[in-house]
C-alpha positions in Angstrom: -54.4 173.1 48.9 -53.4 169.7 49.3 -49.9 168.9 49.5 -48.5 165.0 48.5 -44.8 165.8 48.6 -42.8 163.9 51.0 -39.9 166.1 53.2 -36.7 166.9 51.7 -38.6 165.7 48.1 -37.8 168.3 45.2 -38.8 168.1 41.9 -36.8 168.0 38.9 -39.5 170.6 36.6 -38.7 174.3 38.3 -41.6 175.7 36.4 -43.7 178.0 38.1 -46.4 175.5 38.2 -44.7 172.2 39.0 -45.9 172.0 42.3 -49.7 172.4 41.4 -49.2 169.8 38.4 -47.7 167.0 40.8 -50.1 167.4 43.0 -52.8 166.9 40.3 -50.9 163.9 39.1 -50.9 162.6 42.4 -54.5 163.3 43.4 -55.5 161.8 39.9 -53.5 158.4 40.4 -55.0 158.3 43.7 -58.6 158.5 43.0 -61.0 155.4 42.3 -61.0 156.1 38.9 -57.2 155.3 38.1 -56.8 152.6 41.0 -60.1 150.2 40.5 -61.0 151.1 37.2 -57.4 151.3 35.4 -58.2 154.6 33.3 -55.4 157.1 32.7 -55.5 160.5 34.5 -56.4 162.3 31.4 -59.7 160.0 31.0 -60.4 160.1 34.9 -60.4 164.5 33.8 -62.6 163.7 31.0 -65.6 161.5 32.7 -67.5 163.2 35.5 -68.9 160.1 36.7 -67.9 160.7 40.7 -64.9 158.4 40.7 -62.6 161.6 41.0 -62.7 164.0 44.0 -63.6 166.9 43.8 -60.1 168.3 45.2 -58.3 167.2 41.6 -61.0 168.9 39.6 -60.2 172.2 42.2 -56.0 171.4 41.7 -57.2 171.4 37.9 -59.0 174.5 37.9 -55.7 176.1 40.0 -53.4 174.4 37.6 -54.9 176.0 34.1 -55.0 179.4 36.0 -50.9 179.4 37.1 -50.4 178.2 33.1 -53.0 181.0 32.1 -50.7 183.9 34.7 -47.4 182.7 32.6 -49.4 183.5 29.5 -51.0 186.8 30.5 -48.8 189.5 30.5 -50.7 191.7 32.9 -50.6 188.7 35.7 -46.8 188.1 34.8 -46.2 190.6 37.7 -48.4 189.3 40.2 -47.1 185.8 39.9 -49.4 182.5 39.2 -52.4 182.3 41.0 -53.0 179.8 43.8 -49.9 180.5 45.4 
């Protein structure tokens, strides 16, 4: 898992899943998608047109599964995935 925090950086949101939604933040502002072509993250998710790595679709993927665990009472216990 790729991680863009910078030492001694916290983040203000202590959800569970903070960490794996900054990272997606930052790996979408990052891509070609948001820097040349000016789109917002949530369009860069939306178009599959290659201008977005495939490491944010994967931090995506791990994001919806953490927010799934909180959901899911069974997982509750064995914490958010991708940890």
């Amino acid at each position: 898992m790729m991680q863009f925090e910078e030492e001694g950086e916290t983040l203000k949101d202590k959800s569970r899943c903070a960490n794996i939604r900054a990272d997606l933040k930052i790996c979408l502002l990052e891509s070609d998608c948001c820097k040349i072509f000016k789109r917002t993250p949530r369009e860069c998710l939306r178009s599959h047109d290659g201008t977005v790595p495939d490491e944010c679709f994967a931090l995506r993927n791990t994001f919806f599964e953490c927010k799934h665990s909180i959901i899911d009472g069974r997982r509750r216990f064995r914490g958010p995935k991708g940890y």
